[in-house]
mmCIF file of the N, C-alpha and C atoms, coordinates in Angstrom:
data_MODEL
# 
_entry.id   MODEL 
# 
loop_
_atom_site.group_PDB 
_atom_site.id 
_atom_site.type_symbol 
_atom_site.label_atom_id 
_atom_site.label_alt_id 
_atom_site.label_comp_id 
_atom_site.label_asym_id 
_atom_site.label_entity_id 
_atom_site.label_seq_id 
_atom_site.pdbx_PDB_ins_code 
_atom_site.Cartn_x 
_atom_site.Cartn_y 
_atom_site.Cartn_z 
_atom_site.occupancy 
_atom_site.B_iso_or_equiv 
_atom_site.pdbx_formal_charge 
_atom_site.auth_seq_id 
_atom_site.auth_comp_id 
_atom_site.auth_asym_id 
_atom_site.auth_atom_id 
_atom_site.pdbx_PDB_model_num 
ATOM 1   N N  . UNK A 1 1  ? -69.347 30.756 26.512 1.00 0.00 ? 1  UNK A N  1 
ATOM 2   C CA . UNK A 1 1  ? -70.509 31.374 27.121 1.00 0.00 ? 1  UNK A CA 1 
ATOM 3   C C  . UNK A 1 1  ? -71.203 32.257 26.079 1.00 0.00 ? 1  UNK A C  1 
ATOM 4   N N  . UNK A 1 2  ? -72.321 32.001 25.534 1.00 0.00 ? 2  UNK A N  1 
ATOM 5   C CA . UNK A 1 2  ? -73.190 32.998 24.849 1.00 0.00 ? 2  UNK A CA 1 
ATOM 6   C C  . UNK A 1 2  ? -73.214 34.320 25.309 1.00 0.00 ? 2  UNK A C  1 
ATOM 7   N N  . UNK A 1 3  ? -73.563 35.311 24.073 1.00 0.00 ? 3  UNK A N  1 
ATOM 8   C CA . UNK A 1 3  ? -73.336 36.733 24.479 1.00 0.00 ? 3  UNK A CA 1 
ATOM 9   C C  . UNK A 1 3  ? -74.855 36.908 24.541 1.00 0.00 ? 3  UNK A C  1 
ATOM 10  N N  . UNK A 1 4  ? -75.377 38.058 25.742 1.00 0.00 ? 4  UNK A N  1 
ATOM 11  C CA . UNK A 1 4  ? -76.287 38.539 25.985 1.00 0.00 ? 4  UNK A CA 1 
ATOM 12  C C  . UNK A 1 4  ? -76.769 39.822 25.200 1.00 0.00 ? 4  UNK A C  1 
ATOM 13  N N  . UNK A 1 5  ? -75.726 40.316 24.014 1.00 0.00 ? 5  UNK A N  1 
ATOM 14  C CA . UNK A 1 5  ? -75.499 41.388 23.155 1.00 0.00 ? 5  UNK A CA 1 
ATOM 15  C C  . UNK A 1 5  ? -75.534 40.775 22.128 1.00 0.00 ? 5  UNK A C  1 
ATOM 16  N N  . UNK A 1 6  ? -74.784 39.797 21.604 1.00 0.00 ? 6  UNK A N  1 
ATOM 17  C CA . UNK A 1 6  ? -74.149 39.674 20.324 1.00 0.00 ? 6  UNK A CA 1 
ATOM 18  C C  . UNK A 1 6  ? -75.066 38.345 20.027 1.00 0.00 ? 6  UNK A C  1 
ATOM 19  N N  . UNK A 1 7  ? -76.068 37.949 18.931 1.00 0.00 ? 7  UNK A N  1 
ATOM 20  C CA . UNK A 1 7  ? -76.559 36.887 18.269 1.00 0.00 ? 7  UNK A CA 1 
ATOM 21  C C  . UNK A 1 7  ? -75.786 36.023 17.559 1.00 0.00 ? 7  UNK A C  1 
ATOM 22  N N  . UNK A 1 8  ? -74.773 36.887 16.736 1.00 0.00 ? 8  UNK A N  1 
ATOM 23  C CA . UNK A 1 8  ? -74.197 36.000 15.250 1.00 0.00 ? 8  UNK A CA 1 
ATOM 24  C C  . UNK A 1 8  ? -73.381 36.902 15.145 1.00 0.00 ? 8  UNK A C  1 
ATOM 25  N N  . UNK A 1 9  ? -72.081 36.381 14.283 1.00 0.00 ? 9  UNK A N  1 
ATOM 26  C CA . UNK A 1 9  ? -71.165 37.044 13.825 1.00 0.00 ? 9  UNK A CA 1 
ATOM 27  C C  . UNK A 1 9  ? -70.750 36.340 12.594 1.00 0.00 ? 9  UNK A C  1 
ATOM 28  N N  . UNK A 1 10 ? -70.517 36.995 11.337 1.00 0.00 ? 10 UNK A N  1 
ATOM 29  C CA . UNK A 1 10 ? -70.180 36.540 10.252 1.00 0.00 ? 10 UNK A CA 1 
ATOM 30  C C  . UNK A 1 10 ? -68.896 37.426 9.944  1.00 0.00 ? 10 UNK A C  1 
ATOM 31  N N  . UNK A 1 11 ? -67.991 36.840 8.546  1.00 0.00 ? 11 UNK A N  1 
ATOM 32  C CA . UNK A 1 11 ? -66.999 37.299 8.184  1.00 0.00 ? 11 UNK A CA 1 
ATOM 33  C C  . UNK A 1 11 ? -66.335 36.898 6.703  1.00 0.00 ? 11 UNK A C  1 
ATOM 34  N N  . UNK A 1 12 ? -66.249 37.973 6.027  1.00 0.00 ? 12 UNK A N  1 
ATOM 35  C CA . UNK A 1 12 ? -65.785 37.837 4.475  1.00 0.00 ? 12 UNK A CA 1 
ATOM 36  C C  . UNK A 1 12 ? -64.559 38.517 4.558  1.00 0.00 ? 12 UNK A C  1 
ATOM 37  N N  . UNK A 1 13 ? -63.252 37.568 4.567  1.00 0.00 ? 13 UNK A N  1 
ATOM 38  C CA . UNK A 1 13 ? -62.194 37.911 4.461  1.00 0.00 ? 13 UNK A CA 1 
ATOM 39  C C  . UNK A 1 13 ? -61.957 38.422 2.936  1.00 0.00 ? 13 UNK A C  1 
ATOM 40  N N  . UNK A 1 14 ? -62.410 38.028 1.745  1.00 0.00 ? 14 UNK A N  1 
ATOM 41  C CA . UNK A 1 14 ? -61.961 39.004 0.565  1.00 0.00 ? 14 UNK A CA 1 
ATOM 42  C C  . UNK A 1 14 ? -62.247 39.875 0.846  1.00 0.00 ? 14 UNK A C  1 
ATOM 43  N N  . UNK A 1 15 ? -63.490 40.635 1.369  1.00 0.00 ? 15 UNK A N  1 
ATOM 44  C CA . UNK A 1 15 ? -64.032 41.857 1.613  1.00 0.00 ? 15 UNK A CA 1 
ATOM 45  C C  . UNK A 1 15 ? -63.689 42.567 2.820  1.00 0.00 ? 15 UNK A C  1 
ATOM 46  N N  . UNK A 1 16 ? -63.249 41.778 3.892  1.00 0.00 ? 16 UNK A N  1 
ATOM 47  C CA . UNK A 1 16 ? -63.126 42.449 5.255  1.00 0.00 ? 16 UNK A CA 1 
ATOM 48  C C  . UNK A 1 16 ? -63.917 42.836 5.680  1.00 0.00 ? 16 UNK A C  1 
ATOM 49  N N  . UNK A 1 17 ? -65.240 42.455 5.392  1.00 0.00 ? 17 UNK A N  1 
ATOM 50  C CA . UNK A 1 17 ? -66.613 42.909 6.094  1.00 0.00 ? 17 UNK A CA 1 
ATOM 51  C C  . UNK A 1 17 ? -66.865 41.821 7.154  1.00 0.00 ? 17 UNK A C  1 
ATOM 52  N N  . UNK A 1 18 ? -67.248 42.814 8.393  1.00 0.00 ? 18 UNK A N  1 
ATOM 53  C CA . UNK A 1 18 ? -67.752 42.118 9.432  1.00 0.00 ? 18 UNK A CA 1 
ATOM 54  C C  . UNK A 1 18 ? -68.953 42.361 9.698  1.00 0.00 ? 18 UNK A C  1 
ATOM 55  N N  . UNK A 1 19 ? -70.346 41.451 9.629  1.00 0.00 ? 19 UNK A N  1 
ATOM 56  C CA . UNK A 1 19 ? -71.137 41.376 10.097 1.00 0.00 ? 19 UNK A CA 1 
ATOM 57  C C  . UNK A 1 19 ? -71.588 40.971 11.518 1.00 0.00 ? 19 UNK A C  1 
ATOM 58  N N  . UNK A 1 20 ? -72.612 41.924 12.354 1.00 0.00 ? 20 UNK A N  1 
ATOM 59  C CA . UNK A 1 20 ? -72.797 41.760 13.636 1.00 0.00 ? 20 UNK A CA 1 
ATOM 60  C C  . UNK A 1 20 ? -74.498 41.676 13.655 1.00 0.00 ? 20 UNK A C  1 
ATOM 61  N N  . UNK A 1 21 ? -74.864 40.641 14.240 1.00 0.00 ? 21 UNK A N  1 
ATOM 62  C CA . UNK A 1 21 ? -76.600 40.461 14.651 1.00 0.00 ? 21 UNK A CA 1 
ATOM 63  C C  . UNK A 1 21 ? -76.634 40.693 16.172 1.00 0.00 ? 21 UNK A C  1 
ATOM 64  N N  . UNK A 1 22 ? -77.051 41.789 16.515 1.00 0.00 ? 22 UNK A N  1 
ATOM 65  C CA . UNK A 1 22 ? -77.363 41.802 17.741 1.00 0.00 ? 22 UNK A CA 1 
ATOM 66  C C  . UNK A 1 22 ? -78.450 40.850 18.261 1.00 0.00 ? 22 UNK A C  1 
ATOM 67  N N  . UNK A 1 23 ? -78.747 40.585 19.581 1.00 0.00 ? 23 UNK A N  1 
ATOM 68  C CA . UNK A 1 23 ? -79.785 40.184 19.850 1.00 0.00 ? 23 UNK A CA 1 
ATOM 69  C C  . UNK A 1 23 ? -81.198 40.937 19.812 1.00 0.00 ? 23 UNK A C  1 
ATOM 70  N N  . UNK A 1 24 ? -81.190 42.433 19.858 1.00 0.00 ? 24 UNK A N  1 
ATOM 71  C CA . UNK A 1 24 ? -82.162 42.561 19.298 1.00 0.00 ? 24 UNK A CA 1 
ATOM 72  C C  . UNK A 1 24 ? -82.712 42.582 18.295 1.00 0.00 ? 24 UNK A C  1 
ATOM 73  N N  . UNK A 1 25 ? -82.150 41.717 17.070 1.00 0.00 ? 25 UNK A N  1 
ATOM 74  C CA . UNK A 1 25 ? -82.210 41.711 16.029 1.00 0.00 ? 25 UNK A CA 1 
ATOM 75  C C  . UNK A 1 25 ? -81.552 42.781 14.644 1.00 0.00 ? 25 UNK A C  1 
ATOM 76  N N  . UNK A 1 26 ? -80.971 43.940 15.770 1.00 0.00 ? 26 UNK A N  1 
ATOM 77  C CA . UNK A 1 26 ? -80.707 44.771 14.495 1.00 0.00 ? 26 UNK A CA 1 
ATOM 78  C C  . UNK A 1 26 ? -79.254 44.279 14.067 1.00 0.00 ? 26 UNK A C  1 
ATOM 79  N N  . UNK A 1 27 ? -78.969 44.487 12.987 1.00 0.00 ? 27 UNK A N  1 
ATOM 80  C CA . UNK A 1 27 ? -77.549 43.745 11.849 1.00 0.00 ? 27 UNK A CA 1 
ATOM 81  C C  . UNK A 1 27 ? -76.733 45.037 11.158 1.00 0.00 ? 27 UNK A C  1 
ATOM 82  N N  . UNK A 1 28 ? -76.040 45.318 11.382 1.00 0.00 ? 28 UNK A N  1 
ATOM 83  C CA . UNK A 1 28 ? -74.829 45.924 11.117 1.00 0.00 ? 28 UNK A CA 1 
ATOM 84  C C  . UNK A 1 28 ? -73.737 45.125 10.610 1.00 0.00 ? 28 UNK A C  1 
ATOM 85  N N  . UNK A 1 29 ? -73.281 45.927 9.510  1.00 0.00 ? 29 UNK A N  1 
ATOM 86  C CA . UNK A 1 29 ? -72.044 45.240 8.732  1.00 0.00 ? 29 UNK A CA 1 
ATOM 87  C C  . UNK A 1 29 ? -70.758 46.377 8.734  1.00 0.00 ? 29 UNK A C  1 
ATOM 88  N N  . UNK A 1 30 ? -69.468 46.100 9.154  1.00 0.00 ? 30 UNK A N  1 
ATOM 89  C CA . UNK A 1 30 ? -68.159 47.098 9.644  1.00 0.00 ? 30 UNK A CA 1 
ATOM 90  C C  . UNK A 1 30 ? -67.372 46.370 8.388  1.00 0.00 ? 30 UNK A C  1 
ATOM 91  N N  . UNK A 1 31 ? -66.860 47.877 8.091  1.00 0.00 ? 31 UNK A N  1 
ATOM 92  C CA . UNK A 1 31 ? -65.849 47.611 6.636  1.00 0.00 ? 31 UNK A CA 1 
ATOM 93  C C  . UNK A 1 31 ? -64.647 48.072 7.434  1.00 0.00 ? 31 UNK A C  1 
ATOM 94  N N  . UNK A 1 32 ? -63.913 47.213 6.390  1.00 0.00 ? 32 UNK A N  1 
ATOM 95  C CA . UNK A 1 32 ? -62.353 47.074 6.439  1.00 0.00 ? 32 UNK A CA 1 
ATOM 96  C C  . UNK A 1 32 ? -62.331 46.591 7.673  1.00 0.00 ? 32 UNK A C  1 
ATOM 97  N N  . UNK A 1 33 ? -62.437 45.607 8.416  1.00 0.00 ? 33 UNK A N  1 
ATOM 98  C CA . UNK A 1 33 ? -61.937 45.022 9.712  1.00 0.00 ? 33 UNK A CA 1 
ATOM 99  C C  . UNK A 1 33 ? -61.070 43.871 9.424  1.00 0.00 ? 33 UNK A C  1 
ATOM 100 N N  . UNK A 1 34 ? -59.802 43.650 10.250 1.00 0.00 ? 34 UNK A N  1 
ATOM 101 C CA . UNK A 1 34 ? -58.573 43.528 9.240  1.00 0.00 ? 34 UNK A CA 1 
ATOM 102 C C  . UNK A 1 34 ? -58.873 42.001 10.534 1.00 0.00 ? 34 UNK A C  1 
ATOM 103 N N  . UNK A 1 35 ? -58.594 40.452 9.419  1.00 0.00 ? 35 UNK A N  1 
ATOM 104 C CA . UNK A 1 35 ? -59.083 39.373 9.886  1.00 0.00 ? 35 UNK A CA 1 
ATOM 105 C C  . UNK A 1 35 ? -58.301 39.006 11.506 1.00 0.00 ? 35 UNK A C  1 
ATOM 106 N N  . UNK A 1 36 ? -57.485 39.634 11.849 1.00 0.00 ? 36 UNK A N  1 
ATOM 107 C CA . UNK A 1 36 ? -57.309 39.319 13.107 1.00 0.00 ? 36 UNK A CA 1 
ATOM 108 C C  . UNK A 1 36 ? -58.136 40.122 14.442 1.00 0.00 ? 36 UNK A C  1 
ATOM 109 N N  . UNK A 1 37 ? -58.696 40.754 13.618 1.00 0.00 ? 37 UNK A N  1 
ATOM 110 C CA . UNK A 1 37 ? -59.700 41.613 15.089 1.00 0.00 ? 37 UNK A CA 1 
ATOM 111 C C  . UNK A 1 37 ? -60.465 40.714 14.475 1.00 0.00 ? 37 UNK A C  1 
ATOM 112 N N  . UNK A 1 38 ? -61.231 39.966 13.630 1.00 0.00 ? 38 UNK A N  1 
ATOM 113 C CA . UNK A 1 38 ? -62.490 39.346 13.395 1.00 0.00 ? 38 UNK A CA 1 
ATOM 114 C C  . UNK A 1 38 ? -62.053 37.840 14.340 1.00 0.00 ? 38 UNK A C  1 
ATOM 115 N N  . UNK A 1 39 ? -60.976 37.382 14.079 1.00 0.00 ? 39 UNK A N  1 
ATOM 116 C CA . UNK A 1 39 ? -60.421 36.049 14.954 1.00 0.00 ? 39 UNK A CA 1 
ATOM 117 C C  . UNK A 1 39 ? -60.323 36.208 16.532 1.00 0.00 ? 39 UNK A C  1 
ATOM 118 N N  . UNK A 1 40 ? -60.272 37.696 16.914 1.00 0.00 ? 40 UNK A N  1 
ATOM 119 C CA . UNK A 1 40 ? -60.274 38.162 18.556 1.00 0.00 ? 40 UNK A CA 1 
ATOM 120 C C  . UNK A 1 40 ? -61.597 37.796 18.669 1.00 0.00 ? 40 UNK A C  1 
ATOM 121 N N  . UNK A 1 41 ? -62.315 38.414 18.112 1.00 0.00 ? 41 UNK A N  1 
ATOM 122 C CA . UNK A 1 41 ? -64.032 38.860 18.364 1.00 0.00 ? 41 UNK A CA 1 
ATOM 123 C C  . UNK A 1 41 ? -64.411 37.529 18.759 1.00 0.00 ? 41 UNK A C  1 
ATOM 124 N N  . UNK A 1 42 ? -64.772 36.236 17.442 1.00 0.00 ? 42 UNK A N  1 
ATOM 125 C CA . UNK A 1 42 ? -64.820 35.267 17.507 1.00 0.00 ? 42 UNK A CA 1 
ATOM 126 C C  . UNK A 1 42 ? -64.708 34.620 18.585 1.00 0.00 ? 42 UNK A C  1 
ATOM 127 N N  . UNK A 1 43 ? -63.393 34.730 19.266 1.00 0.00 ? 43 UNK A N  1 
ATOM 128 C CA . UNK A 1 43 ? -62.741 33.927 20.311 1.00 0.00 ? 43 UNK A CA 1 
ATOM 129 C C  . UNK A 1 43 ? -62.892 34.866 21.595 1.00 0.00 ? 43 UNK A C  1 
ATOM 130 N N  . UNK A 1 44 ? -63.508 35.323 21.874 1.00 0.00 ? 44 UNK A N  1 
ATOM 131 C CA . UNK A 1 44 ? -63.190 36.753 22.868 1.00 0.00 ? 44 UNK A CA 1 
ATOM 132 C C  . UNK A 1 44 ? -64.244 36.064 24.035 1.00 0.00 ? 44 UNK A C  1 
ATOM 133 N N  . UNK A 1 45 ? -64.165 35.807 25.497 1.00 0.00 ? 45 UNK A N  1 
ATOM 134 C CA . UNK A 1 45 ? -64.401 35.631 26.276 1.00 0.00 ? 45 UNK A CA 1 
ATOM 135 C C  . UNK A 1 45 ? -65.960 35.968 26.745 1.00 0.00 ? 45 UNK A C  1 
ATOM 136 N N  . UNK A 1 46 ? -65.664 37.664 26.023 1.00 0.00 ? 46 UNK A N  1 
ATOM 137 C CA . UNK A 1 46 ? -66.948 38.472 25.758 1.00 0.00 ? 46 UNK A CA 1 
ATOM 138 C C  . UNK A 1 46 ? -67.373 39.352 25.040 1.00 0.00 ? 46 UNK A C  1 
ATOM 139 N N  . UNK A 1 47 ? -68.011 38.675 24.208 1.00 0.00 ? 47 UNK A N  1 
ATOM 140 C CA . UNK A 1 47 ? -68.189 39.183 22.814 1.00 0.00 ? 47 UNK A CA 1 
ATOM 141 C C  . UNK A 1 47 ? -68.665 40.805 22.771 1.00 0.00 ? 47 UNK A C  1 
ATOM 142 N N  . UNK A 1 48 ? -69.314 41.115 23.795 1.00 0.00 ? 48 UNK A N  1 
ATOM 143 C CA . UNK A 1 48 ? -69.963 42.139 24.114 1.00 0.00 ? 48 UNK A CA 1 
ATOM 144 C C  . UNK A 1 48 ? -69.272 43.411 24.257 1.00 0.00 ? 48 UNK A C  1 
ATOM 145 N N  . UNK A 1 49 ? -68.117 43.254 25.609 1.00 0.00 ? 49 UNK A N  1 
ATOM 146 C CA . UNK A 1 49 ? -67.530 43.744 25.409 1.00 0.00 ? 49 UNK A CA 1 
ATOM 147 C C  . UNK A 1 49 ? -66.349 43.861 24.616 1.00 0.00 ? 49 UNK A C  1 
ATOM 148 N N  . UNK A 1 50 ? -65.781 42.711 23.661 1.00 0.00 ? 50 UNK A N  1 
ATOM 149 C CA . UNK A 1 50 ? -64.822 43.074 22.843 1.00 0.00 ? 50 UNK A CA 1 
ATOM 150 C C  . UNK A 1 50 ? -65.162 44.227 21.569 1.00 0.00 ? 50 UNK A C  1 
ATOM 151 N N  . UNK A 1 51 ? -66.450 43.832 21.274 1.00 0.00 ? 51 UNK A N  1 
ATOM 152 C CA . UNK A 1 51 ? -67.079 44.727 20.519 1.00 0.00 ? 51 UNK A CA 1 
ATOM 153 C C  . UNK A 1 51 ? -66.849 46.025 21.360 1.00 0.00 ? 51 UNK A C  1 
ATOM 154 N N  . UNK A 1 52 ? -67.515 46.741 21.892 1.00 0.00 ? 52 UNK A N  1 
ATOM 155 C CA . UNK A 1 52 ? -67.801 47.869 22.854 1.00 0.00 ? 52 UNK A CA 1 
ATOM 156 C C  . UNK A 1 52 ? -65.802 48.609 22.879 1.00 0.00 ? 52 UNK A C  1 
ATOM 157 N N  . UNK A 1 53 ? -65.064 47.793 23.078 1.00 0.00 ? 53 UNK A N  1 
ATOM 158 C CA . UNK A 1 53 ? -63.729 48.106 22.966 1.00 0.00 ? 53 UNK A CA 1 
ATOM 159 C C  . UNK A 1 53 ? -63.162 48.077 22.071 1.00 0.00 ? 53 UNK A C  1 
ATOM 160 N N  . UNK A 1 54 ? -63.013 47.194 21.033 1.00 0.00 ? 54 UNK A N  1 
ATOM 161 C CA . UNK A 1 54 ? -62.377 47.087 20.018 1.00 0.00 ? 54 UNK A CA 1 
ATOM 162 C C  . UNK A 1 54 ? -62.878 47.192 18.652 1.00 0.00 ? 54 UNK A C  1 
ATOM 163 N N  . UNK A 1 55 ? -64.294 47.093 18.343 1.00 0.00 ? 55 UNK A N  1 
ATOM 164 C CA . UNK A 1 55 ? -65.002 47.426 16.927 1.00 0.00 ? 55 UNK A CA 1 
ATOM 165 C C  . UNK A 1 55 ? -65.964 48.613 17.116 1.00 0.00 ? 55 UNK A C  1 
ATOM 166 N N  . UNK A 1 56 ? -66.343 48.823 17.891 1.00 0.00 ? 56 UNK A N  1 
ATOM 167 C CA . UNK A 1 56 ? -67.902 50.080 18.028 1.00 0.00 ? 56 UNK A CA 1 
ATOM 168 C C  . UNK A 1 56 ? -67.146 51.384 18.270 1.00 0.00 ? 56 UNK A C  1 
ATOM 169 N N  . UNK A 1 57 ? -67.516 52.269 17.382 1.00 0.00 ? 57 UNK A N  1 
ATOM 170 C CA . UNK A 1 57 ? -66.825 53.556 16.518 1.00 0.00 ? 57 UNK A CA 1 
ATOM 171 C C  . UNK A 1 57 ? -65.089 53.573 16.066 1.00 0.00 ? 57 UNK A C  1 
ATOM 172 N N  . UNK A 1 58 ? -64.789 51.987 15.935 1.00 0.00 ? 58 UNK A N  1 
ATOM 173 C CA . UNK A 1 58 ? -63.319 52.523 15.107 1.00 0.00 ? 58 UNK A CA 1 
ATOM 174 C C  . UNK A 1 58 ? -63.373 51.913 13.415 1.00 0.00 ? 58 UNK A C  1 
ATOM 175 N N  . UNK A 1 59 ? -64.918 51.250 13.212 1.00 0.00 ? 59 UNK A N  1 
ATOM 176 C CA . UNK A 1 59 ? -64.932 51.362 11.828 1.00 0.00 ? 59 UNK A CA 1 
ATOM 177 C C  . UNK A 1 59 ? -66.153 51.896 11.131 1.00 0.00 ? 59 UNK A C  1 
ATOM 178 N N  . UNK A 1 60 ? -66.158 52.151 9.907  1.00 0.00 ? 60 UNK A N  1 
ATOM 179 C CA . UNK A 1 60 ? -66.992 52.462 9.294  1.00 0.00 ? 60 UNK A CA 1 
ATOM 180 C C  . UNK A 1 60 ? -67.481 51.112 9.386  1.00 0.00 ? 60 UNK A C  1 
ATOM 181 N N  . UNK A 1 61 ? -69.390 51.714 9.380  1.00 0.00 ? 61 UNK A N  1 
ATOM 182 C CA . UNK A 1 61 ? -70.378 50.600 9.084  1.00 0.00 ? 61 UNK A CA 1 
ATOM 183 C C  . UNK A 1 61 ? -71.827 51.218 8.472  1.00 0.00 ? 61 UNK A C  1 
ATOM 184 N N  . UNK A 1 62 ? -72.579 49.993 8.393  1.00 0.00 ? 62 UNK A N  1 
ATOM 185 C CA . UNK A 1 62 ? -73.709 50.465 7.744  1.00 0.00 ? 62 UNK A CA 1 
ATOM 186 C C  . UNK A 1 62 ? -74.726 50.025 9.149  1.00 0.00 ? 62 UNK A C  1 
ATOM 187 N N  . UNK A 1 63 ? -76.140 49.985 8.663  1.00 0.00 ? 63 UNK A N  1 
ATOM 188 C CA . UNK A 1 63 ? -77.386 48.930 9.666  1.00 0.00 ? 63 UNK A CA 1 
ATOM 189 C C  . UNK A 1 63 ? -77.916 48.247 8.273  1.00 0.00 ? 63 UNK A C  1 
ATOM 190 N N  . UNK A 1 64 ? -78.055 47.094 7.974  1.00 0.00 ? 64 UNK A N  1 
ATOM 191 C CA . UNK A 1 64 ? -79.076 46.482 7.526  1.00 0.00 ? 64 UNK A CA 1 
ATOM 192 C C  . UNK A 1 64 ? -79.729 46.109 8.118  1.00 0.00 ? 64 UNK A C  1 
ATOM 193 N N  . UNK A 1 65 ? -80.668 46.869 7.003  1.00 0.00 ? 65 UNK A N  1 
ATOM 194 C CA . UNK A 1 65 ? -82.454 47.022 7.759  1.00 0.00 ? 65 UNK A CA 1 
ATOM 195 C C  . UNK A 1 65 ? -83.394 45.610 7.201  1.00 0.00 ? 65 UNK A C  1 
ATOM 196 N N  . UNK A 1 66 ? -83.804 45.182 7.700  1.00 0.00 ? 66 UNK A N  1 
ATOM 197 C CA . UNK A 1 66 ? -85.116 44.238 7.538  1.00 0.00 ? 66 UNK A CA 1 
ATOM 198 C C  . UNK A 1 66 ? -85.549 43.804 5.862  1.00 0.00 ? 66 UNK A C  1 
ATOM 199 N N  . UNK A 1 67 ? -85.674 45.248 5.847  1.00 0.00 ? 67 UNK A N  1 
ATOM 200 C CA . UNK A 1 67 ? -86.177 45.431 4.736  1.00 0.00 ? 67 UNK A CA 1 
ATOM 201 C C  . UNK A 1 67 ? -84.991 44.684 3.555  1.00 0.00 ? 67 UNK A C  1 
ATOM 202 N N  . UNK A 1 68 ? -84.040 44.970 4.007  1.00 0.00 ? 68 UNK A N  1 
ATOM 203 C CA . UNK A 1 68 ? -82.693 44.477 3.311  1.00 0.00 ? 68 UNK A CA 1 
ATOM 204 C C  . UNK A 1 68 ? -82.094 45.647 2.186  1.00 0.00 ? 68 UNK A C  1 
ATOM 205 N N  . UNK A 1 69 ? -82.784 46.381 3.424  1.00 0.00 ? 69 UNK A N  1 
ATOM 206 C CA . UNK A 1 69 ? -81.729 47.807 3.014  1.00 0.00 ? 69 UNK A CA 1 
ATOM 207 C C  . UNK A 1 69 ? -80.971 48.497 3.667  1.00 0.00 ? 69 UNK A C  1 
ATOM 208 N N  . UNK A 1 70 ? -79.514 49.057 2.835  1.00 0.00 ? 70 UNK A N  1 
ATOM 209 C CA . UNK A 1 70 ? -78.288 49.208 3.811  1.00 0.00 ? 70 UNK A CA 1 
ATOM 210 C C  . UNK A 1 70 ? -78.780 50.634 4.236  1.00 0.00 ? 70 UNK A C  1 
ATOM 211 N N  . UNK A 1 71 ? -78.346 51.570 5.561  1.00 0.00 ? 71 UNK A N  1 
ATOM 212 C CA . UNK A 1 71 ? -78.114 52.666 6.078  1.00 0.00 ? 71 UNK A CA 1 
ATOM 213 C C  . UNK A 1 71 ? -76.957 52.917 6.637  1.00 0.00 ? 71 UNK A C  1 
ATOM 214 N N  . UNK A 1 72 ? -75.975 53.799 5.283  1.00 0.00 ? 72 UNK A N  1 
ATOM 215 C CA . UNK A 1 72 ? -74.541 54.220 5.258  1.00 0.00 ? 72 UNK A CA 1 
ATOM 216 C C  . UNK A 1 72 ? -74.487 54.891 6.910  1.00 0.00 ? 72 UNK A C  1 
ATOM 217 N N  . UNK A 1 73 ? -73.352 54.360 7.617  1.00 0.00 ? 73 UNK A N  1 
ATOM 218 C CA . UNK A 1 73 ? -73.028 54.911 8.873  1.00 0.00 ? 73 UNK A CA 1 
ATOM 219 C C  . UNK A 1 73 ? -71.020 55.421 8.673  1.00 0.00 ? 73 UNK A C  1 
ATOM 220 N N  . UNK A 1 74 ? -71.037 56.636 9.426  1.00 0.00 ? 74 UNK A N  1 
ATOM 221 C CA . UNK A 1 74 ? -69.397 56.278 9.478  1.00 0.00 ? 74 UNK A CA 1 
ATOM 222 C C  . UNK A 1 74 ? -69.092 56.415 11.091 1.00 0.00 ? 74 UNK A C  1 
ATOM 223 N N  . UNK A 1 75 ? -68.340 55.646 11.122 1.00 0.00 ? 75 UNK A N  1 
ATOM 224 C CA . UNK A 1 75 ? -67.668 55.994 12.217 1.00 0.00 ? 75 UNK A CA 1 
ATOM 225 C C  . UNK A 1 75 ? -67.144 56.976 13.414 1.00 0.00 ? 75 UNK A C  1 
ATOM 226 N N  . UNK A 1 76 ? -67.393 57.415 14.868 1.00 0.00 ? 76 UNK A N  1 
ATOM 227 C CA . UNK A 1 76 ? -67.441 58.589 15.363 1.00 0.00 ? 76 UNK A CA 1 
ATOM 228 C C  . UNK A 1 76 ? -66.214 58.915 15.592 1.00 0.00 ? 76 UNK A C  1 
ATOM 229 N N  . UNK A 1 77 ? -65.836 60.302 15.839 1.00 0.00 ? 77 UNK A N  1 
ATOM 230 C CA . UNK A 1 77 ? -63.999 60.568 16.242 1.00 0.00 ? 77 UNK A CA 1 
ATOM 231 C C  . UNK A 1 77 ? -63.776 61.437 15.255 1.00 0.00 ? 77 UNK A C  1 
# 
């Protein structure tokens, strides 16, 4: 079932960067996400909320902007 949140999801296991395209277009990239939360996400029933529970404020991330420029974010907590 397509996510009503989530557009695209990419993943660089040398790097452990997870990229997220929302549907409203904005793109965020989460460092250090260790490849078995990226294999949950992937496979997750609902992408929406697996995110919301399991990736949104437990990693550091950035927003890439349009422009194709990063905006350093860290993580809340």
């Amino acid at each position: 079932m397509p996510s009503t949140a989530i557009r695209h999801l990419s993943y660089s296991a040398s790097t452990r960067e997870l990229r997220v395209t929302f549907t409203s277009g904005r793109r965020y990239a989460y460092a250090q996400v260790p490849p078995e939360v990226h294999e949950a996400f992937r496979t997750a029933p609902s992408r929406g909320a697996f995110f919301n529970h399991r990736v949104r404020d437990r990693f550091s991330y950035r927003e890439i902007e349009r422009s194709g420029r990063d905006r350093q974010r860290r993580r809340r907590g």
